[in-house]
N, C-alpha and C positions, 0 to 999 in steps of 0.2 A: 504493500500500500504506500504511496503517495502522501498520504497523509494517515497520523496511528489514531485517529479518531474522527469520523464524516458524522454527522447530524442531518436528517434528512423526515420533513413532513411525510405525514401518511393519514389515512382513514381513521386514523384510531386515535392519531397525535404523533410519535415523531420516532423514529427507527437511528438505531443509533451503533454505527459499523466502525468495532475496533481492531484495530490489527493483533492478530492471533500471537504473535511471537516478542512483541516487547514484553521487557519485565512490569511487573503490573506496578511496582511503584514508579516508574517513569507512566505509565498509562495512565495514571488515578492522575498524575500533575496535568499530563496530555487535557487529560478529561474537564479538570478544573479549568485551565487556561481556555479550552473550545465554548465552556458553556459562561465563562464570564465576557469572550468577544461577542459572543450570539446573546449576551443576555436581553437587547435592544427587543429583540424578535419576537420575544416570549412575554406574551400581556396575559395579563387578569389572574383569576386564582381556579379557572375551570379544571378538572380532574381528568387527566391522562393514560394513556398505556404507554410506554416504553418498549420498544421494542428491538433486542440486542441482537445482534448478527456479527460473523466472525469471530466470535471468543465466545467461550463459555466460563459465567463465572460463578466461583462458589458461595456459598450463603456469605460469608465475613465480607469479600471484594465486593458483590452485590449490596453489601448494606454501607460499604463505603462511597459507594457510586451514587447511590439516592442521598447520603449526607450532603455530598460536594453541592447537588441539585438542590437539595433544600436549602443550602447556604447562600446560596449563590443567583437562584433564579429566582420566580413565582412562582413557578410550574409545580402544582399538585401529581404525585405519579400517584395512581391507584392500582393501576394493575401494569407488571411486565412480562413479556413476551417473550420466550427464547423458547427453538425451537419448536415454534407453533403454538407452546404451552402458554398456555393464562394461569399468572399466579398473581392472585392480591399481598399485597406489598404491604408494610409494619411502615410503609412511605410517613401518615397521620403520627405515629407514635415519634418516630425521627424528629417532624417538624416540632409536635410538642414538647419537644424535652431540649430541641434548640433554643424555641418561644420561651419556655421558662430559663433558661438561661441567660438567655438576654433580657427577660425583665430581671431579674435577681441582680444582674451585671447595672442595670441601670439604676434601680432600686440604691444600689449600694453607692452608684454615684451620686447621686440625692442626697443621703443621707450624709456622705463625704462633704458634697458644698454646704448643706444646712448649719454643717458643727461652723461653719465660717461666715454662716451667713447672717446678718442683723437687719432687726428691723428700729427704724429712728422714728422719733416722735417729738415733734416742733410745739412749742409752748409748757405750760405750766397746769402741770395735775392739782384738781383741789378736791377738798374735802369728798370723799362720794365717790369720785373716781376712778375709773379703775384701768389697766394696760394689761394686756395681755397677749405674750409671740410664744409661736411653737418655736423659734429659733433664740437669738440672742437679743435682746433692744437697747437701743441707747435712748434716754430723756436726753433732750436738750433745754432743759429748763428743770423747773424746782419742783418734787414731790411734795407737794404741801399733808400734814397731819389731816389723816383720815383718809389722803388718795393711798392708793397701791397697786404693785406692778407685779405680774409673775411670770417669768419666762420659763421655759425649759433650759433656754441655754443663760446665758450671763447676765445682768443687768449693768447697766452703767449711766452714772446718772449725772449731768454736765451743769451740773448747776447745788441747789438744797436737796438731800435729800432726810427729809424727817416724816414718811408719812411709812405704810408696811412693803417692805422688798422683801420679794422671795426670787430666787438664783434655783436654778435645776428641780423645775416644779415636779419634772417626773421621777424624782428620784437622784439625782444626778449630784455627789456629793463633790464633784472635781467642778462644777462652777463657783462663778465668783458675785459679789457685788461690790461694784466702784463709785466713788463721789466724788465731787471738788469739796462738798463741806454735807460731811456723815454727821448725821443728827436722827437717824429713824428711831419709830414708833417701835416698832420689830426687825429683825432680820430673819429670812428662811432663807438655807441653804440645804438643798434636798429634805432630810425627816431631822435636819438640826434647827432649832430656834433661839434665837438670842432674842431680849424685851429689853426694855426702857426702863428705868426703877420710877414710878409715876411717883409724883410729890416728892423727886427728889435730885432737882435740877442738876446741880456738881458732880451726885454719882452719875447722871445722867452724860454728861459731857466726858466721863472719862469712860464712859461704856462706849460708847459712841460718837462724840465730837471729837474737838480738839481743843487746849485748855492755850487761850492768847494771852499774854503777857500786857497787850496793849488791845482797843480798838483797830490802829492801825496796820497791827501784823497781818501778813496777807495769811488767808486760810491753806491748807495742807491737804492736799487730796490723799486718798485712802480707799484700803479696799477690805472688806470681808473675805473671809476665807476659811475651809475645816480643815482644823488639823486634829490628829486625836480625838477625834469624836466631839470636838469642841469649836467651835466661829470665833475667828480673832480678827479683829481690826488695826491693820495697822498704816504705817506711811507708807505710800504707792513708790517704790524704789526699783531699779533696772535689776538688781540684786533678785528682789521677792518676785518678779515677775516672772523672770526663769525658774525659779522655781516651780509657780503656780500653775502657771502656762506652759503645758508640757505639749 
């Protein structure tokens, strides 16, 4: 043969003449490279016969032959043809278990960009309010006392936050939450809770703020975080971030 692999329409859908004497992994790449030039040809998702001449292949070669085609083309094969014989094809099972493959394979990409992905929110939460991202959020403005926010992934809050933050709603004790000036009501970080000592401003400011010296000192951004089963707040440092941020 002229060529180790010809493609050719028929009555039934399309006949397909391999040359009898190459080694079948040079055939199988044959195979693949004919049906991804021709793949233009092949529309829609209609159910096929295949119909093989010149080689005879055995069950394993034949089920590597219908993989190439499910990869590769549209073409539904139901039934193939050799030597006059009609055999219905495991063709449906092939494609299904590539289909879940590649959803699983995407699935997982999703999942990969989501752990990076945030959603922001422009203004200032008050009393009543509430935020809520299945990924990570950034406030760009102040939690006021009685808003709250919960994400699956991080919180970070660019501005006051004093009102309830929860960090890895589902569970997730590897998030964090961030402020320019940490003053909340509560903190959640996955099943850990840290609280406010109510009626008792000073311990409040050391659980949670930061203690100035003057009006003038500028404030110190900070982050929550578990460590030992415990939420600690401390100054946001290039140091603690390596850490946290793995």
């Amino acid at each position: 043969m002229n060529q180790p692999v010809l493609l050719k329409g028929n009555s039934l859908g399309l006949t397909m003449v391999l040359d009898p004497g190459m080694k079948f992994d040079q055939l199988i790449k044959a195979i693949e490279d004919k049906f991804v030039q021709a793949k233009d040809f092949f529309n829609g998702q209609t159910q096929i016969a295949l119909k093989i001449e010149g080689r005879k292949l055995d069950a394993k070669e034949l089920q590597n032959v219908l993989q190439i085609i499910a990869e590769k083309t549209t073409l539904t094969i139901a039934y193939v043809i050799e030597d006059d014989k009609i055999m219905e094809t495991s063709f449906k099972d092939v494609l299904k278990k590539i289909q879940e493959r590649e959803q699983k394979r995407s699935q997982s990409m999703v999942d990969e960009r989501r752990k990076g992905d945030g959603q922001f929110y422009r203004g200032t939460l008050r009393s009543g309010q509430s935020l809520e991202s299945d990924a990570s959020v950034v406030v760009v403005g102040d939690v006021n006392p009685g808003a709250s926010v919960c994400a699956k992934g991080n919180v970070v809050v660019l501005g006051c936050a004093k009102g309830y933050l929860s960090a890895g709603c589902d569970g997730d004790d590897h998030a964090f939450v961030a402020a320019l000036d940490m003053q909340p009501m509560q903190i959640r970080i996955g099943k850990h809770i840290a609280r406010s000592a109510d009626g008792e401003p000073e311990k409040k400011k050391k659980l949670f703020g930061r203690l100035k010296n003057n009006d003038n000192q500028p404030m110190e951004a900070q982050i929550a975080f578990v460590e030992d089963e415990n939420i600690y707040i401390e100054p946001i440092s290039k140091a603690l971030l390596n850490e946290i941020i793995v």
